[in-house]
C-alpha positions in Angstrom: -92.8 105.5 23.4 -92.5 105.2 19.8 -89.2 106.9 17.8 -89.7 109.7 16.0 -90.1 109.4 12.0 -86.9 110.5 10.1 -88.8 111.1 7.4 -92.3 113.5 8.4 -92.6 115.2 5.0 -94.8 113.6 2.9 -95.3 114.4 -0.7 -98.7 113.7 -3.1 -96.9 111.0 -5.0 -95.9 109.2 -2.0 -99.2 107.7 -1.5 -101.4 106.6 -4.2 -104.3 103.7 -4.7 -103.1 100.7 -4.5 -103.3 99.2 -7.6 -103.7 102.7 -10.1 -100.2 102.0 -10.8 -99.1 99.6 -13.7 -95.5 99.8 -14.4 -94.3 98.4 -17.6 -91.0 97.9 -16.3 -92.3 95.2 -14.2 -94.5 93.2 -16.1 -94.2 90.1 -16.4 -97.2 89.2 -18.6 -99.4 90.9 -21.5 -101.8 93.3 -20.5 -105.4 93.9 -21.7 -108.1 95.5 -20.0 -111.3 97.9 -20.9 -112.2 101.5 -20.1 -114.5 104.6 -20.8 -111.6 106.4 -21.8 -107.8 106.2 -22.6 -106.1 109.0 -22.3 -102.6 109.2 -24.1 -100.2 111.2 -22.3 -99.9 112.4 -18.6 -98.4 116.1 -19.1 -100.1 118.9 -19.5 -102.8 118.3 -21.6 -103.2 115.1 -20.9 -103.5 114.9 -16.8 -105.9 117.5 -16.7 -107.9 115.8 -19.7 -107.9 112.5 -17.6 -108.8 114.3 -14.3 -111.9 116.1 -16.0 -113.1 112.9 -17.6 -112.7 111.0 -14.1 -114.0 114.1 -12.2 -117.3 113.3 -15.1 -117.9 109.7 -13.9 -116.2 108.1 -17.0 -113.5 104.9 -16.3 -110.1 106.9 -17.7 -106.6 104.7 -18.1 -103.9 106.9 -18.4 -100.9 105.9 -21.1 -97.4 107.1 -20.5 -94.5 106.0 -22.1 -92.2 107.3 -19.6 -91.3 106.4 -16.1 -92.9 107.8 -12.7 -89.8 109.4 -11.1 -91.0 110.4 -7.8 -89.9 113.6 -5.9 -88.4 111.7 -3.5 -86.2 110.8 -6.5 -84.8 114.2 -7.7 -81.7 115.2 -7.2 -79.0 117.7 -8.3 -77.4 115.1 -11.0 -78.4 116.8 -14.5 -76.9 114.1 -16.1 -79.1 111.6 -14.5 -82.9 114.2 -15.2 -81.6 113.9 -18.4 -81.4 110.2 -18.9 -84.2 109.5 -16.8 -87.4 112.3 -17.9 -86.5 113.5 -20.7 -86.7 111.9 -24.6 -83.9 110.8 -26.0 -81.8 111.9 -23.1 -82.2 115.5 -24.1 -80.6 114.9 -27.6 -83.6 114.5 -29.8 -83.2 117.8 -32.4 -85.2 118.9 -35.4 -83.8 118.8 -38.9 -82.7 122.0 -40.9 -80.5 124.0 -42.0 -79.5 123.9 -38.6 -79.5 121.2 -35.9 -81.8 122.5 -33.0 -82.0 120.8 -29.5 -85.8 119.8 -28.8 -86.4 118.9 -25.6 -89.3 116.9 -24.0 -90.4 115.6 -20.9 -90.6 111.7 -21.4 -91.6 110.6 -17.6 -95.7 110.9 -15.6 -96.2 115.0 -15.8 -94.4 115.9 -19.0 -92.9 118.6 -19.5 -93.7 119.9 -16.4 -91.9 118.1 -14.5 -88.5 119.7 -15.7 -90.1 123.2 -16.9 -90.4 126.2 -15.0 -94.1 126.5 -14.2 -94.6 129.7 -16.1 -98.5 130.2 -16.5 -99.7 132.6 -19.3 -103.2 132.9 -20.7 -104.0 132.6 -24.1 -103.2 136.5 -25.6 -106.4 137.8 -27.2 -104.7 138.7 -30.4 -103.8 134.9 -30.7 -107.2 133.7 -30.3 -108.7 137.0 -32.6 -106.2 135.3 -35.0 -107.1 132.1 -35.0 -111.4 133.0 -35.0 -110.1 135.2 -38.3 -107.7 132.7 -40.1 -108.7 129.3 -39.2 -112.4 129.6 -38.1 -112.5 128.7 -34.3 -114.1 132.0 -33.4 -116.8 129.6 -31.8 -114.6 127.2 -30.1 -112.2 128.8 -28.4 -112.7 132.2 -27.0 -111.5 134.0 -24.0 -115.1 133.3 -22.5 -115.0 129.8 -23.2 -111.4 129.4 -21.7 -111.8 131.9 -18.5 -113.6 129.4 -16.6 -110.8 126.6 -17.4 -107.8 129.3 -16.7 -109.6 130.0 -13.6 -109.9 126.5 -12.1 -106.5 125.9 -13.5 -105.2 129.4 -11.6 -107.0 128.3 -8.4 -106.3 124.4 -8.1 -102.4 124.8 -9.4 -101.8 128.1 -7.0 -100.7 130.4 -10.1 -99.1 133.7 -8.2 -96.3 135.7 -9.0 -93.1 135.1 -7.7 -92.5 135.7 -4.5 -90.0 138.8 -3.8 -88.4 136.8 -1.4 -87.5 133.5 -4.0 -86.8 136.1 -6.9 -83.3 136.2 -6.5 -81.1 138.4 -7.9 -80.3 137.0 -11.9 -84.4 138.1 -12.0 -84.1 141.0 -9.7 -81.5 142.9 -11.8 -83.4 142.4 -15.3 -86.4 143.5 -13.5 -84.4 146.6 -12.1 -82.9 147.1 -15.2 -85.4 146.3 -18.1 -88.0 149.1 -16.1 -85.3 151.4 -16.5 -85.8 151.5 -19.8 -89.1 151.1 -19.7 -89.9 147.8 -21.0 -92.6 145.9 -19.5 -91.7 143.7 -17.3 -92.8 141.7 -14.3 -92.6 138.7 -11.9 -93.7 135.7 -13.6 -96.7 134.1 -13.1 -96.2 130.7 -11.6 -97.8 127.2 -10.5 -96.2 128.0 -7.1 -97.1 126.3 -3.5 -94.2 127.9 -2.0 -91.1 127.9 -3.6 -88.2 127.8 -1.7 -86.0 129.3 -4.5 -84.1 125.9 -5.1 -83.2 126.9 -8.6 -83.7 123.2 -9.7 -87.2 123.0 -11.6 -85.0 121.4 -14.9 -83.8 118.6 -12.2 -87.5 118.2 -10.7 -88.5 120.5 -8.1 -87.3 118.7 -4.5 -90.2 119.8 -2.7 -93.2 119.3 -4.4 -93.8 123.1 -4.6 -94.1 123.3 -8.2 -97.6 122.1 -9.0 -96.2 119.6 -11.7 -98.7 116.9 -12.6 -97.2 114.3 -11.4 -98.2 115.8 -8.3 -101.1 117.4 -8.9 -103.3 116.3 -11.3 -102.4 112.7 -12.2 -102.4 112.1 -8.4 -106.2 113.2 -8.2 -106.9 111.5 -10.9 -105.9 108.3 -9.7 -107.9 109.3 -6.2 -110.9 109.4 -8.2 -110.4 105.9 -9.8 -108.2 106.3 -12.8 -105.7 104.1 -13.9 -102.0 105.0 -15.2 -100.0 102.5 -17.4 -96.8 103.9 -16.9 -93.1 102.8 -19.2 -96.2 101.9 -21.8 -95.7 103.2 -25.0 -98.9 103.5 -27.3 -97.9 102.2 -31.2 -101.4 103.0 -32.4 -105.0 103.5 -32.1 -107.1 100.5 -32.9 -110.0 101.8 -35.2 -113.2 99.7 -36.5 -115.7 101.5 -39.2 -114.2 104.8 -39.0 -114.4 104.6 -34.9 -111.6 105.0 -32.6 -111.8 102.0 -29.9 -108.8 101.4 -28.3 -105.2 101.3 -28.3 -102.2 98.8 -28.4 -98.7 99.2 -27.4 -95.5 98.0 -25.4 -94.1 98.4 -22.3 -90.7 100.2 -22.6 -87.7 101.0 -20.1 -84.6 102.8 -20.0 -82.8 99.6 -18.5 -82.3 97.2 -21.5 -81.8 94.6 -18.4 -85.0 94.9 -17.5 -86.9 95.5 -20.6 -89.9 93.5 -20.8 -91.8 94.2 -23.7 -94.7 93.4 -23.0 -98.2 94.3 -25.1 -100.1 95.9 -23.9 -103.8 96.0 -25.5 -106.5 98.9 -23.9 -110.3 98.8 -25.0 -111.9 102.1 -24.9 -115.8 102.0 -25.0 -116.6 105.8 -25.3 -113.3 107.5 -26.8 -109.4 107.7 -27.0 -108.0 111.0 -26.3 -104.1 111.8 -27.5 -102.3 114.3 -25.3 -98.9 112.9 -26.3 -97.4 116.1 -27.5 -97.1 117.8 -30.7 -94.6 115.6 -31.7 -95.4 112.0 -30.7 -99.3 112.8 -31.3 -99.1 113.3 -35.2 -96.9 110.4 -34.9 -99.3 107.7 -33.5 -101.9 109.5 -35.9 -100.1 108.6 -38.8 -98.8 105.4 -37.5 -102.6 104.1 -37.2 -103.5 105.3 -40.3 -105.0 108.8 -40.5 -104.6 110.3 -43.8 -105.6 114.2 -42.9 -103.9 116.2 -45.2 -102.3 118.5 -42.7 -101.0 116.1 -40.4 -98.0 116.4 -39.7 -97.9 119.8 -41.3 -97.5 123.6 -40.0 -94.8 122.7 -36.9 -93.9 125.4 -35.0 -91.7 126.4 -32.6 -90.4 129.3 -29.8 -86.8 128.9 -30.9 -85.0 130.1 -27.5 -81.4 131.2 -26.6 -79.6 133.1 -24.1 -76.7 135.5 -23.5 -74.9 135.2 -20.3 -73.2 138.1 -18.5 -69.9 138.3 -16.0 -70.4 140.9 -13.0 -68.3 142.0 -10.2 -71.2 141.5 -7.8 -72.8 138.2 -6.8 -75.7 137.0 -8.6 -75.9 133.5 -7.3 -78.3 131.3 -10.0 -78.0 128.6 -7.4 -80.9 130.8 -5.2 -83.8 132.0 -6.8 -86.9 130.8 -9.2 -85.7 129.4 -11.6 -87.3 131.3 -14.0 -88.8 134.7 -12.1 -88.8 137.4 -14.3 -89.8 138.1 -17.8 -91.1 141.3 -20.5 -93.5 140.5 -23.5 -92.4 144.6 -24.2 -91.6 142.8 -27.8 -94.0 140.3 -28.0 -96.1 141.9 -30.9 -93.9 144.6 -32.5 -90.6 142.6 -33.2 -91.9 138.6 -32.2 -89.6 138.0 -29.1 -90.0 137.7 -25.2 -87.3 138.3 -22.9 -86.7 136.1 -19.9 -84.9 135.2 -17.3 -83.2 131.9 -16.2 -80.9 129.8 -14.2 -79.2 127.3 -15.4 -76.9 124.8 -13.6 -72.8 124.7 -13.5 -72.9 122.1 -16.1 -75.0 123.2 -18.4 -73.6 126.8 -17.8 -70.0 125.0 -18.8 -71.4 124.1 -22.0 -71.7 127.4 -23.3 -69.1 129.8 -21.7 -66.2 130.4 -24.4 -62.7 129.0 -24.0 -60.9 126.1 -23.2 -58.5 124.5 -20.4 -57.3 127.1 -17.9 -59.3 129.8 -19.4 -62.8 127.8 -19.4 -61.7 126.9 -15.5 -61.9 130.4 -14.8 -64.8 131.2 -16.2 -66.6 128.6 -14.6 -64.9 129.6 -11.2 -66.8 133.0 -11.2 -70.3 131.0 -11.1 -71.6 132.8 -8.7 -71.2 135.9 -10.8 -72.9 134.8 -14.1 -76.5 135.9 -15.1 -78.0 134.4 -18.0 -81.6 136.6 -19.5 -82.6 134.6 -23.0 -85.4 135.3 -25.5 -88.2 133.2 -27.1 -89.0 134.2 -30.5 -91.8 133.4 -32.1 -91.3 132.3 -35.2 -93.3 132.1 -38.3 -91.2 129.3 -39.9 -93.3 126.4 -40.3 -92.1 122.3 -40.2 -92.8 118.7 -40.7 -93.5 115.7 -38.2 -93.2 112.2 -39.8 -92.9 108.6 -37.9 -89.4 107.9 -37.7 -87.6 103.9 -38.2 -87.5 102.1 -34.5 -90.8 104.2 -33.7 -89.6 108.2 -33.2 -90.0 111.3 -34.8 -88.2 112.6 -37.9 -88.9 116.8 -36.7 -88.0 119.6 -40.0 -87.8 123.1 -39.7 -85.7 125.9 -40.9 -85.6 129.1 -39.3 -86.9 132.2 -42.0 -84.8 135.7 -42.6 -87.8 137.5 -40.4 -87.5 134.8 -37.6 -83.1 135.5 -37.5 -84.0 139.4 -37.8 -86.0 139.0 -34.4 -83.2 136.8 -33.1 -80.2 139.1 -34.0 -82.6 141.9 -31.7 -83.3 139.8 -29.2 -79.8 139.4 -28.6 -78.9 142.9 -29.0 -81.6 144.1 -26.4 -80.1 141.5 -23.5 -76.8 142.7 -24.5 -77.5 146.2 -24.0 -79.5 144.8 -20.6 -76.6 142.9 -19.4 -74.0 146.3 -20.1 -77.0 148.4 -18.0 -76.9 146.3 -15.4 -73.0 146.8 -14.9 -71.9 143.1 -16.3 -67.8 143.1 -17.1 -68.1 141.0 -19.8 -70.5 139.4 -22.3 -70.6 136.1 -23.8 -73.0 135.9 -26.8 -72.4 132.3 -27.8 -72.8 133.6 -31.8 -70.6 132.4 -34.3 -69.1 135.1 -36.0 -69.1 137.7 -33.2 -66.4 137.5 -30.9 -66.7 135.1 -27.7 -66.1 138.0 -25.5 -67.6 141.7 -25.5 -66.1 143.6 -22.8 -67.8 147.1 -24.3 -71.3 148.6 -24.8 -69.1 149.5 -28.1 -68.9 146.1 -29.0 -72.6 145.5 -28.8 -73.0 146.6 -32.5 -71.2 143.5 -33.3 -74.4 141.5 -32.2 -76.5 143.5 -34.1 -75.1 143.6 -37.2 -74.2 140.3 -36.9 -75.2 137.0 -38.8 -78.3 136.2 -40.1 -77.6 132.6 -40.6 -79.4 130.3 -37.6 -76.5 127.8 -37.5 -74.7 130.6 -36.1 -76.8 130.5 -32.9 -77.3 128.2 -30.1 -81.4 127.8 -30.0 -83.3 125.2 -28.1 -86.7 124.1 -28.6 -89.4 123.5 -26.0 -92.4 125.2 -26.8 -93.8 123.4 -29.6 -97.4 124.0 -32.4 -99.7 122.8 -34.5 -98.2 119.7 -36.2 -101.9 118.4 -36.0 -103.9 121.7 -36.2 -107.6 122.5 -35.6 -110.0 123.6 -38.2 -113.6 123.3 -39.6 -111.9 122.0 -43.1 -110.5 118.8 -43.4 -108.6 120.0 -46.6 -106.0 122.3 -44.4 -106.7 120.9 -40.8 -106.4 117.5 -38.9 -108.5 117.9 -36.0 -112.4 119.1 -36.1 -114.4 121.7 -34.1 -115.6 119.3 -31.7 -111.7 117.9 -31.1 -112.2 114.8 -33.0 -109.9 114.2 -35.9 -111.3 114.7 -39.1 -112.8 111.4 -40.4 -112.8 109.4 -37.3 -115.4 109.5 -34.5 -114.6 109.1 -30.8 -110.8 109.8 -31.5 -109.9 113.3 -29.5 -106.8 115.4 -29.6 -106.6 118.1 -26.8 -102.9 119.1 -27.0 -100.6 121.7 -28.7 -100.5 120.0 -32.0 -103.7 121.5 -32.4 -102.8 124.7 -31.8 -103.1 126.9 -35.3 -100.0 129.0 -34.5 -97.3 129.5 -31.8 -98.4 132.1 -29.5 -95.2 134.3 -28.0 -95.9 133.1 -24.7 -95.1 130.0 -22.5 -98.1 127.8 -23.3 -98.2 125.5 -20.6 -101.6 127.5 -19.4 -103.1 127.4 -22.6 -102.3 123.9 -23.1 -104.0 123.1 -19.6 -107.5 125.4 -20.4 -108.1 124.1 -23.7 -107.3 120.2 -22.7 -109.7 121.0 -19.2 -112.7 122.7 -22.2 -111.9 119.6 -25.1 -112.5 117.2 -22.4 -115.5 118.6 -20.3 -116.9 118.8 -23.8 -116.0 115.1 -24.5 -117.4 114.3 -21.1 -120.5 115.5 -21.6 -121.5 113.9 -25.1 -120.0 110.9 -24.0 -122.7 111.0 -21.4 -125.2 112.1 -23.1 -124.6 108.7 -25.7 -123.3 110.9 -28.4 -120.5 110.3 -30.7 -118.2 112.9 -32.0 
């Protein structure tokens, strides 16, 4: 009788094709081959592009600079997810007036491997704004996009957070922010039954976020496309105005087993850039593309959070990560309030003393809730290549973008207070470390209007390559294709006119899965863009 496995559970990126994979930390010789498609970038945008394309009948190769790191691979070492999936090991920042954190998934699935699955559809008033402003009224509507957010809600099990996995950091802003009645709700999530791990920043351990590294990149590879992964794309080889193909190098994270190898990818009917609103402009520019706005109009959802002391357990360590949220601000004063849970060391980071005094702190974990805010901002940056092949990122904060901050913060503080916390820790220069009154909550909002005063982080980035019907104030056309070049597509946020006040991980997904059935289907058809 044979032994029992020790091992039963099997997860979608155990098993794949043999031979879809290509890693570039392995190569031992130059690479060229030839496909319909290459599609740079396996996040968001850029695994469901390459699954619709594949899905279509076209050849797709998959480019991504980053490593695979399986699920079978995540574990509870922040230090090590942040080394090993994110750029830059989480210390890339954009230029300013202040210095402000960007972070980016750099690994198969993006971003979404290490955010927390939050799914949001377009907002109307963003789309109205963008058919008014910057004349995509006939490209991207709600009735264009439902059919993509539908797929997408069906295939990636979007539901709202289970009571059971809320936990009770999103339970008590829920409880508390109805109170005063804010609206507010579970959030929406790319959920296959969360166990309430707290640990989507680490890589979810069980597969039940609906990341595409085990989703859609996965299929896509069933259906016969190829991913290049550690590959990093230089630029896109253009002939007579045509995009054809691209070249790049492999890359690793071990210089000791850095190969460097070229890699050179023919592409007979298109190249598609879903590398992020950073790195896209990037390659753009690096192979030659002289749009006017590229590289223009960056935006951002500048985030922070306050955290809050209680008496009462909270327990980060159980729940969704991210479970609760209100867009009660959204429109009136530019900022959503969410929830989230972060882990003791990053929670170390930011709670105020030092020595014995930090030590304590840090021993009442289990009491600490953290509620943050994205704002949306209307200040507007610069992506340029950068020496040694990054990004050089620029963007200052405005006085109306700091005046939606300062509320922000002042509405979680008067949360927190509701919701019985013994002390505050705002994490704002100039205000004191500690507030131990709802008294003291004035000091937050008539506090600084200066952004290096605040700890912001950005990971919900816009527009550095933005869509438009004139090539004068826009880099990408009607049809996707950047202005001035045929058969070269961009389908991620860097089209994006604006920032939208929501998480755009959904919208990114719709409009890839519509750019791409539309690529799909003049490709087929034997047109050009």
């Amino acid at each position: 009788m044979s032994s029992p496995s020790l091992d039963p559970i099997r997860f979608p990126d155990d098993d794949l094709p043999e031979g879809a994979v290509v890693d570039g930390e392995r190569l031992t010789r130059d690479v060229k081959d030839v496909f319909d498609f290459i599609v740079v970038g396996s996040g968001a945008a850029g695994a469901v592009a390459a699954h619709t394309l594949v899905s279509a009948g076209h050849s797709v190769a998959i480019v991504e600079e980053g490593p695979w790191v399986k699920t079978r691979e995540f574990g509870e070492d922040v230090h090590g997810a942040l080394r090993r999936m994110l750029r830059d090991s989480a210390m890339q920042a954009i230029e300013g007036r202040s210095f402000l954190p960007l972070l980016q998934g750099r690994c198969v699935g993006g971003s979404t491997v290490i955010n927390s699955a939050i799914a949001w559809r377009t907002p109307e008033d963003v789309l109205d704004d963008w058919a008014a402003r910057f004349g995509l009224g006939k490209t991207l509507t709600m009735r264009e996009l439902e059919p993509h957010f539908a797929t997408l809600e069906r295939d990636l099990h979007v539901q709202a957070v289970e009571l059971d996995v809320l936990g009770n950091n999103n339970g008590l802003f829920l409880q508390h922010a109805r109170t005063r009645n804010y609206q507010a709700g579970r959030m929406h999530r790319y959920d296959n039954g969360c166990r309430g791990s707290a640990r989507c920043f680490n890589g979810c351990p069980t597969a039940a976020k609906r990341g595409m590294s085990v989703t859609y990149v996965p299929a896509a590879l069933k259906r016969g496309a190829r991913i290049f992964t550690s590959c990093r794309v230089d630029e896109v080889l253009c002939r007579f105005g045509r995009a054809v193909g691209i070249q790049g190098r492999s890359t690793s994270s071990d210089p000791w087993r850095a190969t460097n190898r070229r890699i050179t990818l023919t592409a007979r009917k298109g190249v598609v850039l879903a590398a992020s609103t950073v790195q896209t402009p990037v390659i753009l520019q690096r192979s030659g593309v002289r749009a006017m706005a590229l590289g223009e109009h960056f935006q951002i959802h500048p985030g922070l959070g306050l955290a809050g002391r209680f008496d009462t357990p909270i327990r980060m360590e159980f729940g969704a990560t991210q479970g609760a949220e209100s867009i009660h601000f959204r429109r009136s004063h530019r900022f959503k309030l969410e929830t989230i849970a972060l882990p003791p060391e990053l929670v170390a980071a930011r709670l105020p003393g030092a020595g014995a005094e930090l030590t304590n702190r840090l021993a009442d974990y289990g009491n600490i809730a953290i509620w943050a805010a994205q704002v949306r901002s209307q200040a507007q940056g610069t992506v340029r290549p950068a020496w040694g092949g990054g990004a050089r990122v620029r963007l200052t904060l405005t006085d109306a973008d700091m005046v939606a901050t300062r509320t922000a913060c002042t509405t979680i503080a008067e949360l927190l207070f509701d919701a019985g916390a013994r002390e505050i820790w705002p994490g704002i220069h100039g205000v004191p470390s500690v507030l131990t009154s709802r008294a003291d909550i004035k000091l937050i909002a008539e506090g600084p209007l200066d952004p290096r005063a605040y700890s912001f982080i950005a990971t919900h980035l816009f527009g550095a390559a933005r869509m438009g019907p004139d090539p004068r104030s826009s880099a990408v056309g009607l049809n996707f294709a950047v202005h001035g070049t045929e058969r070269l597509y961009v389908v991620d946020s860097s089209l994006f006119p604006t920032n939208l006040g929501v998480n755009p991980q959904h919208s990114i997904m719709a409009i890839a899965r519509l750019a791409a059935s539309r690529i799909a289907e003049r490709a087929s058809a034997g047109m050009a863009a």
